[in-house]
Backbone atoms as SQL, in Angstrom:
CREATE TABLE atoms (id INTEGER PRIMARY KEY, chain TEXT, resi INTEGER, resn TEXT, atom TEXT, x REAL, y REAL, z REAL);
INSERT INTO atoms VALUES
  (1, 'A', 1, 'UNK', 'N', 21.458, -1.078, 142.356),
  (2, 'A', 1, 'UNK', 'CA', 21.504, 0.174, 141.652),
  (3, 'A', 1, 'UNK', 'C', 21.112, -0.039, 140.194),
  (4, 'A', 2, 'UNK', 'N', 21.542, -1.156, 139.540),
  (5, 'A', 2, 'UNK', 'CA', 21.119, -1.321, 138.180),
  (6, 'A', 2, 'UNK', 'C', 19.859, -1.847, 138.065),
  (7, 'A', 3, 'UNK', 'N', 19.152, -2.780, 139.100),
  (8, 'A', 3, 'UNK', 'CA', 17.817, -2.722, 139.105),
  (9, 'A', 3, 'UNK', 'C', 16.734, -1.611, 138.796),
  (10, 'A', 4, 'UNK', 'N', 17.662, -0.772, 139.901),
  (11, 'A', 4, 'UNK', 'CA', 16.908, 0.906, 139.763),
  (12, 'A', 4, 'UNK', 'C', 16.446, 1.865, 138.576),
  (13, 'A', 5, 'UNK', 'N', 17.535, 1.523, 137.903),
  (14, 'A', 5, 'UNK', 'CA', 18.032, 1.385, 136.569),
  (15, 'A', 5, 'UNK', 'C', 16.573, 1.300, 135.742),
  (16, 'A', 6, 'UNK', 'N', 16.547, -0.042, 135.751),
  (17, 'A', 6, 'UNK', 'CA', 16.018, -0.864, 134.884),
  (18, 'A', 6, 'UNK', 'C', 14.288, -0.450, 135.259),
  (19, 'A', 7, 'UNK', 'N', 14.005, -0.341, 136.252),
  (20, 'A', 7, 'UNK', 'CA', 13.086, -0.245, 136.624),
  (21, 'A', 7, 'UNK', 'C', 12.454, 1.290, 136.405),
  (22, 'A', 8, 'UNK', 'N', 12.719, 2.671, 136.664),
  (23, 'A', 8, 'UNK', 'CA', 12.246, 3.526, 136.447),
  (24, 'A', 8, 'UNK', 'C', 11.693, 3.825, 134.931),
  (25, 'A', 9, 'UNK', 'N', 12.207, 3.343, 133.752),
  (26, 'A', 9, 'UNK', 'CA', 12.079, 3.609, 132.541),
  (27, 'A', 9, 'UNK', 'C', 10.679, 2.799, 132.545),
  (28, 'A', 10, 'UNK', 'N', 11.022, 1.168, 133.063),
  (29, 'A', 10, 'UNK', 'CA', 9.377, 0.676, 133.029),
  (30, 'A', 10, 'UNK', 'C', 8.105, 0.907, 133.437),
  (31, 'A', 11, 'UNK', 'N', 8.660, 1.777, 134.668),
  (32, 'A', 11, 'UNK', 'CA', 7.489, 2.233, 135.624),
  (33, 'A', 11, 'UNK', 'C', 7.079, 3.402, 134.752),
  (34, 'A', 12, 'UNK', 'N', 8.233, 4.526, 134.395),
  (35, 'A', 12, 'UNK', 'CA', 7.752, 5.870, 133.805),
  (36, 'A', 12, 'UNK', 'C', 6.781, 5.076, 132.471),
  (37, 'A', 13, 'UNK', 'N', 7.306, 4.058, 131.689),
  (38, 'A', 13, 'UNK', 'CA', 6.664, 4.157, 130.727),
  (39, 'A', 13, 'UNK', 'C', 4.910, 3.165, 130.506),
  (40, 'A', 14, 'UNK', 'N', 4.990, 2.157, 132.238),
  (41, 'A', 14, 'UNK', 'CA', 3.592, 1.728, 132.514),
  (42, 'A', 14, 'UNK', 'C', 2.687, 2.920, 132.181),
  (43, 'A', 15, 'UNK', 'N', 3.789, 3.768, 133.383),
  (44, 'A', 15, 'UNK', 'CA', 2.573, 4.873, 133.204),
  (45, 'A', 15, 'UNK', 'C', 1.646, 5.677, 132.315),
  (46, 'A', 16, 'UNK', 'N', 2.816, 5.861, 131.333),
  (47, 'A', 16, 'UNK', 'CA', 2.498, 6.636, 130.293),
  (48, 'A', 16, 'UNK', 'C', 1.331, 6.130, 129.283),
  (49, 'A', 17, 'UNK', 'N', 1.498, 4.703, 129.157),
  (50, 'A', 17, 'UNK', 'CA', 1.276, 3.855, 128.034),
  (51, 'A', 17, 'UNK', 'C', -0.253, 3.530, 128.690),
  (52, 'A', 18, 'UNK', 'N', -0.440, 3.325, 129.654),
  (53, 'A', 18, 'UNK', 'CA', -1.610, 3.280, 131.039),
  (54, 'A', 18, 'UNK', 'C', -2.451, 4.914, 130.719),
  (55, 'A', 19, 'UNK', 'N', -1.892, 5.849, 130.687),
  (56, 'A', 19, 'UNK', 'CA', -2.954, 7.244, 130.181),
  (57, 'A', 19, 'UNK', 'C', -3.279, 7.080, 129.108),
  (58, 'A', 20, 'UNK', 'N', -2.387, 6.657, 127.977),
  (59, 'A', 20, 'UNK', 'CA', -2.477, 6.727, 126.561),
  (60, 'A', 20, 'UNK', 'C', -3.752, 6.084, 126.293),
  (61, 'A', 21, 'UNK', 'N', -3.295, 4.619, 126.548),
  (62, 'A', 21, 'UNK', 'CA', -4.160, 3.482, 125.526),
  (63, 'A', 21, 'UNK', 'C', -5.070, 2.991, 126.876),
  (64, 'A', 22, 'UNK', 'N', -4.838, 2.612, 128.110),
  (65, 'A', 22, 'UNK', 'CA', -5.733, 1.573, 129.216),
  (66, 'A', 22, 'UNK', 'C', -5.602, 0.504, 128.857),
  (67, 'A', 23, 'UNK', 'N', -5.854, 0.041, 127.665),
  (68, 'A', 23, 'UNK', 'CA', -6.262, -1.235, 126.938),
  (69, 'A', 23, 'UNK', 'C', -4.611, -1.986, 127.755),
  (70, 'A', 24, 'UNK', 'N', -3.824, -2.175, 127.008),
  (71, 'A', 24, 'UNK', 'CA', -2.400, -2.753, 126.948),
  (72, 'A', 24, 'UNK', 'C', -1.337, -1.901, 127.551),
  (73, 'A', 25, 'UNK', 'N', -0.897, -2.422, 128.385),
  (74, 'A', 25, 'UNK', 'CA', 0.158, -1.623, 129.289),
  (75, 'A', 25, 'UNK', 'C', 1.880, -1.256, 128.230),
  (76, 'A', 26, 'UNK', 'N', 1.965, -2.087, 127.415),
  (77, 'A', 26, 'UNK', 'CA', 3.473, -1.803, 126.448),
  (78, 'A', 26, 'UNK', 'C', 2.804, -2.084, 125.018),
  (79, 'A', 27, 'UNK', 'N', 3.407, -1.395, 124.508),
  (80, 'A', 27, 'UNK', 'CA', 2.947, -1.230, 122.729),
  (81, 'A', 27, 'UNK', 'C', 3.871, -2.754, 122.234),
  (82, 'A', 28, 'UNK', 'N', 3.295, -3.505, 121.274),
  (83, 'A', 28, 'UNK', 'CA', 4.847, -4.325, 120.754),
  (84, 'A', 28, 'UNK', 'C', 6.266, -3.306, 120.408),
  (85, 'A', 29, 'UNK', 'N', 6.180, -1.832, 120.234),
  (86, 'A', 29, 'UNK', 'CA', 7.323, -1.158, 119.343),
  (87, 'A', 29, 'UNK', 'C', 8.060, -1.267, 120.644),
  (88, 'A', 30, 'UNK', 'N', 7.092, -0.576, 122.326),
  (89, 'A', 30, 'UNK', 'CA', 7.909, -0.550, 123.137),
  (90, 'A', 30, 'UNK', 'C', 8.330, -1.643, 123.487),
  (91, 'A', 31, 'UNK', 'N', 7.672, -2.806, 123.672),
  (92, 'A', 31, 'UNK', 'CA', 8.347, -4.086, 124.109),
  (93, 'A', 31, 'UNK', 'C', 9.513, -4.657, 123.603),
  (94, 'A', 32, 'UNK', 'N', 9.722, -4.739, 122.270),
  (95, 'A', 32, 'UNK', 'CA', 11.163, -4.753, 121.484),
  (96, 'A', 32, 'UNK', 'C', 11.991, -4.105, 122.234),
  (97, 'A', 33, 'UNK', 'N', 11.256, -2.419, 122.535),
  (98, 'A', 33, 'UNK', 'CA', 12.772, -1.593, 122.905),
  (99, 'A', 33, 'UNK', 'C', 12.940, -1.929, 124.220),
  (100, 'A', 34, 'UNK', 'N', 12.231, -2.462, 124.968),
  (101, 'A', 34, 'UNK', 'CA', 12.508, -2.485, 126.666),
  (102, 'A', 34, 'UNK', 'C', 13.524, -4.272, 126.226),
  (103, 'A', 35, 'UNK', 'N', 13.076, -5.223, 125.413),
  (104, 'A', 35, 'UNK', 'CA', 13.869, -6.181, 125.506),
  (105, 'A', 35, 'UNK', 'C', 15.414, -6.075, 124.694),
  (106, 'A', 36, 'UNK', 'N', 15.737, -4.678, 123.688),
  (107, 'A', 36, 'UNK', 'CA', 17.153, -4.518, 123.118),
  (108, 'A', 36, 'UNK', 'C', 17.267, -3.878, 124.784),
  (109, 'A', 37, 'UNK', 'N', 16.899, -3.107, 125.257),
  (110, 'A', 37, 'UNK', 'CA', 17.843, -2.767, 126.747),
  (111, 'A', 37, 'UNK', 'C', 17.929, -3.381, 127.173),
  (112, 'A', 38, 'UNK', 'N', 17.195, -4.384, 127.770),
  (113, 'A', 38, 'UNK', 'CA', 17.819, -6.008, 128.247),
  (114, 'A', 38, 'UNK', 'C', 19.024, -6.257, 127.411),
  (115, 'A', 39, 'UNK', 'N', 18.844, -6.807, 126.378),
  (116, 'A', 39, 'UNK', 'CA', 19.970, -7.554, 125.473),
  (117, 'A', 39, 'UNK', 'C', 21.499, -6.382, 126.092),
  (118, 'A', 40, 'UNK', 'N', 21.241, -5.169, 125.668),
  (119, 'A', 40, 'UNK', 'CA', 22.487, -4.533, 126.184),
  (120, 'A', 40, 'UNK', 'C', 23.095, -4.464, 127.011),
  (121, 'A', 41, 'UNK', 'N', 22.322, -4.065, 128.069),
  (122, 'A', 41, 'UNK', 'CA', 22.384, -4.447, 129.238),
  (123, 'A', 41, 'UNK', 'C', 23.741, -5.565, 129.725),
  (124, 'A', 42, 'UNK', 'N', 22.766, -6.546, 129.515),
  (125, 'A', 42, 'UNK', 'CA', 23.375, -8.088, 129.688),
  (126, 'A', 42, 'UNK', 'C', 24.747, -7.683, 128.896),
  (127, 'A', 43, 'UNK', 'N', 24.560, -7.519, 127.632),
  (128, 'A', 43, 'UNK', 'CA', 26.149, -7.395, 126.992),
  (129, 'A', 43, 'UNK', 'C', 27.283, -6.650, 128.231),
  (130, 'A', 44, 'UNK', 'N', 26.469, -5.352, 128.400),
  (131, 'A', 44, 'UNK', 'CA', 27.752, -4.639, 129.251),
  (132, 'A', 44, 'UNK', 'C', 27.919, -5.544, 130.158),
  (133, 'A', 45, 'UNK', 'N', 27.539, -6.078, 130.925),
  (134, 'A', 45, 'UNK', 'CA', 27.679, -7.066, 132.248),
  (135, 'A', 45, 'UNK', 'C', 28.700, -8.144, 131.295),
  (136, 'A', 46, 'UNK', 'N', 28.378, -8.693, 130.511),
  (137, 'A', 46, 'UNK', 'CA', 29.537, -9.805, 130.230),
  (138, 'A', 46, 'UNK', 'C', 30.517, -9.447, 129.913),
  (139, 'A', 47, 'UNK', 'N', 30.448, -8.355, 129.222),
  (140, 'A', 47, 'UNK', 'CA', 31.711, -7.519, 128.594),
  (141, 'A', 47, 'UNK', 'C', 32.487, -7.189, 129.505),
  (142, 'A', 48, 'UNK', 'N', 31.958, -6.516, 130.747),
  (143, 'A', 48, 'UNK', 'CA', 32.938, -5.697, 132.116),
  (144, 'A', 48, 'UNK', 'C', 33.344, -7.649, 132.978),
  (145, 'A', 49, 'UNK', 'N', 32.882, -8.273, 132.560),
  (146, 'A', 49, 'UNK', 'CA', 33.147, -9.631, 133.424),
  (147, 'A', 49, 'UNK', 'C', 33.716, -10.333, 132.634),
  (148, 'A', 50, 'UNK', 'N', 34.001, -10.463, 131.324),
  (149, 'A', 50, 'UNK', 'CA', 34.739, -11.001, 130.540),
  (150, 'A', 50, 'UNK', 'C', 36.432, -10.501, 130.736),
  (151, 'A', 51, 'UNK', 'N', 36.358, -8.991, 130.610),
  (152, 'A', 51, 'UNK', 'CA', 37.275, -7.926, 130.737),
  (153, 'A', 51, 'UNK', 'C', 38.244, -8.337, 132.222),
  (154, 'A', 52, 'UNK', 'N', 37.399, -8.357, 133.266),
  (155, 'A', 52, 'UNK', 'CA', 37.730, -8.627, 134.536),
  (156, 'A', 52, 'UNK', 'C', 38.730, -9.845, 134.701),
  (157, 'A', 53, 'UNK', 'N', 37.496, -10.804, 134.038),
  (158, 'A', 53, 'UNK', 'CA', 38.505, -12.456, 133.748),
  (159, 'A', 53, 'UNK', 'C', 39.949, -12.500, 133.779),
  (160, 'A', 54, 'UNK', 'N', 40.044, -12.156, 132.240),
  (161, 'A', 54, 'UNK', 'CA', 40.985, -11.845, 131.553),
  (162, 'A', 54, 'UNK', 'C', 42.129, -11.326, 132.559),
  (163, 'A', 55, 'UNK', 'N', 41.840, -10.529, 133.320),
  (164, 'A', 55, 'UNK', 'CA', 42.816, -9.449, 133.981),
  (165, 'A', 55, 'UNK', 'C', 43.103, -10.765, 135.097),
  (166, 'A', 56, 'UNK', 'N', 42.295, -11.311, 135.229),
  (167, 'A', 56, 'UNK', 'CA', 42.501, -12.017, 136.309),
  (168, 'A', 56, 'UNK', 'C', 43.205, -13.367, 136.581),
  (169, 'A', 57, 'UNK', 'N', 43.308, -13.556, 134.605),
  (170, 'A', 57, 'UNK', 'CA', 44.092, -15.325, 134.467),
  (171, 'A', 57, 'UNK', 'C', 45.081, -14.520, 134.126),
  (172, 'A', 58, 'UNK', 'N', 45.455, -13.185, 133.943),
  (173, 'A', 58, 'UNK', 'CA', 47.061, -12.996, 133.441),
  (174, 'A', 58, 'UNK', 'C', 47.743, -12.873, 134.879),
  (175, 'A', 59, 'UNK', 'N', 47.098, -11.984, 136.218),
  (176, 'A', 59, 'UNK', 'CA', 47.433, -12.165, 137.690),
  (177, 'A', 59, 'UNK', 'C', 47.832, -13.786, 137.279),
  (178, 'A', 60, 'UNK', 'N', 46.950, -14.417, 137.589),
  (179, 'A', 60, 'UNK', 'CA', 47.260, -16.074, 138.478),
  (180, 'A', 60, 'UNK', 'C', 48.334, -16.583, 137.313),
  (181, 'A', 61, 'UNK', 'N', 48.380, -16.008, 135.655),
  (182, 'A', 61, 'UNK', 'CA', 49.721, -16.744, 135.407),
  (183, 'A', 61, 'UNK', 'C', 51.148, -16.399, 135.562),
  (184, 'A', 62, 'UNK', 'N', 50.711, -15.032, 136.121),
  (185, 'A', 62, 'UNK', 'CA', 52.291, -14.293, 136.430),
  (186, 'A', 62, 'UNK', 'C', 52.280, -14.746, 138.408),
  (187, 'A', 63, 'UNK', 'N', 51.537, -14.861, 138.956),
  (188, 'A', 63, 'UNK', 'CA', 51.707, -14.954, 140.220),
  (189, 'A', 63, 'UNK', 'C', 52.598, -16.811, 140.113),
  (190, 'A', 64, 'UNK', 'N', 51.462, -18.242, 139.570),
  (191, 'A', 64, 'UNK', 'CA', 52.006, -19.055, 139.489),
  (192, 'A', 64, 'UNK', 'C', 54.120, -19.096, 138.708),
  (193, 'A', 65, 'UNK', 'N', 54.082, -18.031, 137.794),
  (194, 'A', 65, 'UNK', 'CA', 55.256, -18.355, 137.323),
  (195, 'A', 65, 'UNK', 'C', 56.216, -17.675, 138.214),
  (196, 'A', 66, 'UNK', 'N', 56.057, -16.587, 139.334),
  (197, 'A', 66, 'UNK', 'CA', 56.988, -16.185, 140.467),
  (198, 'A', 66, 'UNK', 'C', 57.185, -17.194, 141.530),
  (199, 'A', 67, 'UNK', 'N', 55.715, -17.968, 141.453),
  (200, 'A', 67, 'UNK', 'CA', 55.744, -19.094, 142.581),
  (201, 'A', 67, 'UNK', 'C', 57.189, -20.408, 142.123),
  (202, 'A', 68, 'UNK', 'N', 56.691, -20.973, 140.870),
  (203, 'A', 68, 'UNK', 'CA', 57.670, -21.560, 139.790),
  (204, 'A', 68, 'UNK', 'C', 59.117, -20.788, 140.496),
  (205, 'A', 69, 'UNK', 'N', 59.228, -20.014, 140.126),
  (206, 'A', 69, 'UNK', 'CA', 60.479, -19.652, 140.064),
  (207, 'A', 69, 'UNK', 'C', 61.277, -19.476, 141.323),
  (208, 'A', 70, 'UNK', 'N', 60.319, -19.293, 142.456),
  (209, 'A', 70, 'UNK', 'CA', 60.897, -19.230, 143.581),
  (210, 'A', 70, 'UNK', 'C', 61.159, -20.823, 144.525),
  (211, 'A', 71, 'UNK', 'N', 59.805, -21.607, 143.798),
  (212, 'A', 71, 'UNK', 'CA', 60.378, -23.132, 144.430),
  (213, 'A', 71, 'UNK', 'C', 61.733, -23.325, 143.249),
  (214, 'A', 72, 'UNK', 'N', 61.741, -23.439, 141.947),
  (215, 'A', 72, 'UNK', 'CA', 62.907, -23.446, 141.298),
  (216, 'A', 72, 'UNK', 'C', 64.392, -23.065, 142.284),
  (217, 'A', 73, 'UNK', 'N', 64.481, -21.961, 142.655),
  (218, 'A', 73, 'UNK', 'CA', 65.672, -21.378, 143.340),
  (219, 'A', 73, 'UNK', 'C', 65.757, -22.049, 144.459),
  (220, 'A', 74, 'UNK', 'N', 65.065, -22.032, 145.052),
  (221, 'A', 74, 'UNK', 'CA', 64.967, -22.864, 146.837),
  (222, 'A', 74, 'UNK', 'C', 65.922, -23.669, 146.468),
  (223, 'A', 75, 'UNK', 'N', 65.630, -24.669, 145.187),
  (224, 'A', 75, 'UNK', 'CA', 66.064, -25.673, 144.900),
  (225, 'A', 75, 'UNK', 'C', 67.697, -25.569, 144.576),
  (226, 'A', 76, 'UNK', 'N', 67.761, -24.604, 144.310),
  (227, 'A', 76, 'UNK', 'CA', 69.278, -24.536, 143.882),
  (228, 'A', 76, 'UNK', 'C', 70.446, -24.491, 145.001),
  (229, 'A', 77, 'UNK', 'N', 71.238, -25.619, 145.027),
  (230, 'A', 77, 'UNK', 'CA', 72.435, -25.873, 146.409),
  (231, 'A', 77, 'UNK', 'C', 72.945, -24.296, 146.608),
  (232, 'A', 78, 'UNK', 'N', 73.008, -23.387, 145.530),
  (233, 'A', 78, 'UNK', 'CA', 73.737, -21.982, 145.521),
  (234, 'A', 78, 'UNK', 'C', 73.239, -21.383, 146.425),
  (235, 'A', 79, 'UNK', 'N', 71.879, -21.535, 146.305),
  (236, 'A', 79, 'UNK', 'CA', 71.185, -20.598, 147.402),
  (237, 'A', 79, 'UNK', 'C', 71.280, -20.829, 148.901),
  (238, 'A', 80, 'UNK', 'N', 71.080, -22.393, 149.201),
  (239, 'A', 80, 'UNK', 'CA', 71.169, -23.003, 150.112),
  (240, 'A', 80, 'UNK', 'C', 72.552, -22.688, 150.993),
  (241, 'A', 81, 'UNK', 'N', 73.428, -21.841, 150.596),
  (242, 'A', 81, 'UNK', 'CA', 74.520, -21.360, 151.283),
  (243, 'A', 81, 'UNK', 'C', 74.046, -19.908, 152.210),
  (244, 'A', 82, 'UNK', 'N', 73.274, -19.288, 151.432),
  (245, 'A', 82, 'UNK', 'CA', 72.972, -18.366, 151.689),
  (246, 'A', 82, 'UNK', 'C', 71.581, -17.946, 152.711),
  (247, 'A', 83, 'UNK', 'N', 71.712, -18.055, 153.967),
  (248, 'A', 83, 'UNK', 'CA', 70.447, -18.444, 155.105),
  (249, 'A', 83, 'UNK', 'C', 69.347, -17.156, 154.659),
  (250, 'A', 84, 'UNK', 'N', 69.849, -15.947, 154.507),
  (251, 'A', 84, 'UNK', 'CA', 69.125, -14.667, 154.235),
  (252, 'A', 84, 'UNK', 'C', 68.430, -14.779, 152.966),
  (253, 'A', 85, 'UNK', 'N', 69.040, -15.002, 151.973),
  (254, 'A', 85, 'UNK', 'CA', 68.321, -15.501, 150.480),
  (255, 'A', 85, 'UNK', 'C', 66.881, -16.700, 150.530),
  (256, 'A', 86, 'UNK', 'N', 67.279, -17.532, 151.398),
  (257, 'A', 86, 'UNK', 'CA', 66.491, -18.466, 151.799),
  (258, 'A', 86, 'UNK', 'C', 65.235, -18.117, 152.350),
  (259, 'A', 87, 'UNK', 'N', 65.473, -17.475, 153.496),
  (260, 'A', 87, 'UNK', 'CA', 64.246, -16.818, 154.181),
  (261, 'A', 87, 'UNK', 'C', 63.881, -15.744, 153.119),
  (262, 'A', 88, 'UNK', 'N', 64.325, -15.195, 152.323),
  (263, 'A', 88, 'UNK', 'CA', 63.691, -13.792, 151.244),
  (264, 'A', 88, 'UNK', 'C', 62.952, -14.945, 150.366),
  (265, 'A', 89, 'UNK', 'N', 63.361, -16.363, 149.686),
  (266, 'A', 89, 'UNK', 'CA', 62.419, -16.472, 148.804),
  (267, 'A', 89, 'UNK', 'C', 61.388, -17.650, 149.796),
  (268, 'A', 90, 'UNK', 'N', 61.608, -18.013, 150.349),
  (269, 'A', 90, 'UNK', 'CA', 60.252, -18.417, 151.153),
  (270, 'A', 90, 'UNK', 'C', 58.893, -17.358, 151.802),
  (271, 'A', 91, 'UNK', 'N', 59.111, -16.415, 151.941),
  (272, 'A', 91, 'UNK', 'CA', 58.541, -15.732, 152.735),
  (273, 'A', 91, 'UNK', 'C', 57.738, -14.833, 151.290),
  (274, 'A', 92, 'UNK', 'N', 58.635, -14.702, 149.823),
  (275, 'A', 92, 'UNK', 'CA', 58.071, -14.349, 148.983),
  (276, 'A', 92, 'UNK', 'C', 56.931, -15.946, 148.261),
  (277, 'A', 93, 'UNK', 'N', 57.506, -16.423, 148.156),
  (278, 'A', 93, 'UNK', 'CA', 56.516, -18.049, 147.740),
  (279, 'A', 93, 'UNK', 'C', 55.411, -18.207, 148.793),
  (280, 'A', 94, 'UNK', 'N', 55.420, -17.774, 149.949),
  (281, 'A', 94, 'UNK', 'CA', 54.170, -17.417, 150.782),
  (282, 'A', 94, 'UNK', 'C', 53.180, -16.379, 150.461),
  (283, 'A', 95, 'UNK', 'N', 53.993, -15.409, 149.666),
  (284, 'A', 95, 'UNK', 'CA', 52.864, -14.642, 149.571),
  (285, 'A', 95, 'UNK', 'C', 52.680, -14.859, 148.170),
  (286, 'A', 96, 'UNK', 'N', 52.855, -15.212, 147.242),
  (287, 'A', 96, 'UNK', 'CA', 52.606, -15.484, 146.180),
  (288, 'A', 96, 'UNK', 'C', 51.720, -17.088, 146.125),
  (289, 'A', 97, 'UNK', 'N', 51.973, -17.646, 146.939),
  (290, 'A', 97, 'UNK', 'CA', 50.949, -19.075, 147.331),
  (291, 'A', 97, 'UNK', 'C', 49.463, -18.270, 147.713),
  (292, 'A', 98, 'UNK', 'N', 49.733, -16.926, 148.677),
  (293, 'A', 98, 'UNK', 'CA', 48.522, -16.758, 149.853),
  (294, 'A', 98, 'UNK', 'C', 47.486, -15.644, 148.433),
  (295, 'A', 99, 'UNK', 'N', 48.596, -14.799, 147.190),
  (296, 'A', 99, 'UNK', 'CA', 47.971, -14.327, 146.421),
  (297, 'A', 99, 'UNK', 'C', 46.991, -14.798, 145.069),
  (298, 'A', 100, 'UNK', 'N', 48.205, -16.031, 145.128),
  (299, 'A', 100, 'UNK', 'CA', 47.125, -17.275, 143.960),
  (300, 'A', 100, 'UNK', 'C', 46.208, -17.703, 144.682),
  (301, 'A', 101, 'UNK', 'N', 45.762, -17.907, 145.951),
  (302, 'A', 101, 'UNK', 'CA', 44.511, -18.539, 146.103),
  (303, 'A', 101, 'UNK', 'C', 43.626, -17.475, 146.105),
  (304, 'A', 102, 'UNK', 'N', 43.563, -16.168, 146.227),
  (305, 'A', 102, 'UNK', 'CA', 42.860, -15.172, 146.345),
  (306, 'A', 102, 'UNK', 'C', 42.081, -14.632, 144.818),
  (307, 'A', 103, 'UNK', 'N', 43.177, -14.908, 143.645),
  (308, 'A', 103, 'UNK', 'CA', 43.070, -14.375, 142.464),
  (309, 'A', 103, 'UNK', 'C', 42.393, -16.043, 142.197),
  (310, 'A', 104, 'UNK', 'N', 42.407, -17.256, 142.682),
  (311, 'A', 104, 'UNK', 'CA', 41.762, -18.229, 142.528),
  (312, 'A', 104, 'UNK', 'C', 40.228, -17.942, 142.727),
  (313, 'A', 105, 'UNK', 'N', 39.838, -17.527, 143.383),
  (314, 'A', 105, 'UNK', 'CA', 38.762, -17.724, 144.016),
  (315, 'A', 105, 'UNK', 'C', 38.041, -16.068, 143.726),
  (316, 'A', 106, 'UNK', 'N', 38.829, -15.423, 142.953),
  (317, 'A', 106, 'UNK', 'CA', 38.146, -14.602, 142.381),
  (318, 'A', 106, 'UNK', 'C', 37.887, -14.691, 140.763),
  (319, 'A', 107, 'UNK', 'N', 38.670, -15.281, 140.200),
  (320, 'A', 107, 'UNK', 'CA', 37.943, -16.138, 139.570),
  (321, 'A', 107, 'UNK', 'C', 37.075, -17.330, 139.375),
  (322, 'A', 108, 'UNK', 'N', 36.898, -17.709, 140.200),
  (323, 'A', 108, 'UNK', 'CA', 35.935, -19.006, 140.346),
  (324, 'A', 108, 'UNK', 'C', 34.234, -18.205, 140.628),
  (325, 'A', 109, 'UNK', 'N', 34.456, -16.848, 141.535),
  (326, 'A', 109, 'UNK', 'CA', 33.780, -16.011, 141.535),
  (327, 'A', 109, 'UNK', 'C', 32.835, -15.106, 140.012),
  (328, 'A', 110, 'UNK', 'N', 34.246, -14.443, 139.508),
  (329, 'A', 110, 'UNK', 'CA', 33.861, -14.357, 138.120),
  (330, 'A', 110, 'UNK', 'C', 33.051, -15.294, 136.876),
  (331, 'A', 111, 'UNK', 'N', 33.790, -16.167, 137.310),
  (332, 'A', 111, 'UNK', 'CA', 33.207, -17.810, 136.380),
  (333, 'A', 111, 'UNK', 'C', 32.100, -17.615, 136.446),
  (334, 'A', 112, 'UNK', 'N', 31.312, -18.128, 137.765),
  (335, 'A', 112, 'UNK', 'CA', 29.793, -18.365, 138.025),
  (336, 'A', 112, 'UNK', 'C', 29.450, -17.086, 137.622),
  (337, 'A', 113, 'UNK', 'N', 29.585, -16.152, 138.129),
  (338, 'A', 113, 'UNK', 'CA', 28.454, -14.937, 137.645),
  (339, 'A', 113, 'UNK', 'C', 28.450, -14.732, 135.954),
  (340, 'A', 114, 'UNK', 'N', 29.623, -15.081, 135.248),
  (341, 'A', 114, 'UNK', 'CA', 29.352, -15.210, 133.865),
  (342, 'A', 114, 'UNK', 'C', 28.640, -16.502, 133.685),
  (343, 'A', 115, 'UNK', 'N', 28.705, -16.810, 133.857),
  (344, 'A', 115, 'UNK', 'CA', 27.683, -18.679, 133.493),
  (345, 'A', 115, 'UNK', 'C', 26.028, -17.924, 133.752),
  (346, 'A', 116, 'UNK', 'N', 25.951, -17.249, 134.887),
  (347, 'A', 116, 'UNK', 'CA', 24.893, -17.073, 135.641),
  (348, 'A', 116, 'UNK', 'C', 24.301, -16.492, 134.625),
  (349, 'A', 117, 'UNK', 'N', 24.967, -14.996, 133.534),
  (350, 'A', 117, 'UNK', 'CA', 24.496, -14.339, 132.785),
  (351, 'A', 117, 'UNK', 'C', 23.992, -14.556, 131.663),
  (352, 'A', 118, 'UNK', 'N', 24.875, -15.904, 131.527),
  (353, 'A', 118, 'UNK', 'CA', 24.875, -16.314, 130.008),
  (354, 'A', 118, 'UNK', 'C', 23.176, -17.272, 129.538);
């Protein structure tokens, strides 16, 4: 879709620039402006993927510190009395194990496509 984007303004303006002059298909004034829409472009993309990141190492440090906290308790003899408590924080440390690898690997996702941009 952002190809699409990108592409109609060049095509409308081959065209134009193609009736005008024949000679040269982009003026230098237009070529500047077709390469600041690039440059912007690209900005919004790092910006909405930078943004994303971000959202995404505060997930994996609040998910790791529920994980923390729930092997923490396991650990505690107090709990270990209690069979129902036991099964509640295992079954939560499962899903908080099964949600960090997900928010893992969506950032590892994010990563590359910012590298990719940069």
């Amino acid at each position: 879709m952002r190809t699409q984007t990108l592409c109609a303004p060049a095509d409308s303006d081959r065209s134009g620039n193609a009736g005008k002059t024949g000679d040269s298909p982009l003026s230098p004034k237009d070529k500047k402006r077709l390469e600041a829409e690039e440059r912007n472009r690209l900005a919004k993309i790092k910006t909405a993927l930078k943004k994303e990141l971000a959202a995404v190492e505060e997930k994996i440090a609040a998910l790791e510190a529920r994980k923390a906290a729930n092997e923490q308790a396991l650990c505690d003899p107090q709990v270990h009395r209690d069979g129902a408590k036991i099964r509640e924080l295992q079954i939560d440390l499962k899903t908080a194990e099964n949600d960090l690898e997900g928010a893992y690997s969506r950032w590892t996702e994010l990563s590359c496509r910012l590298e990719e941009e940069t």
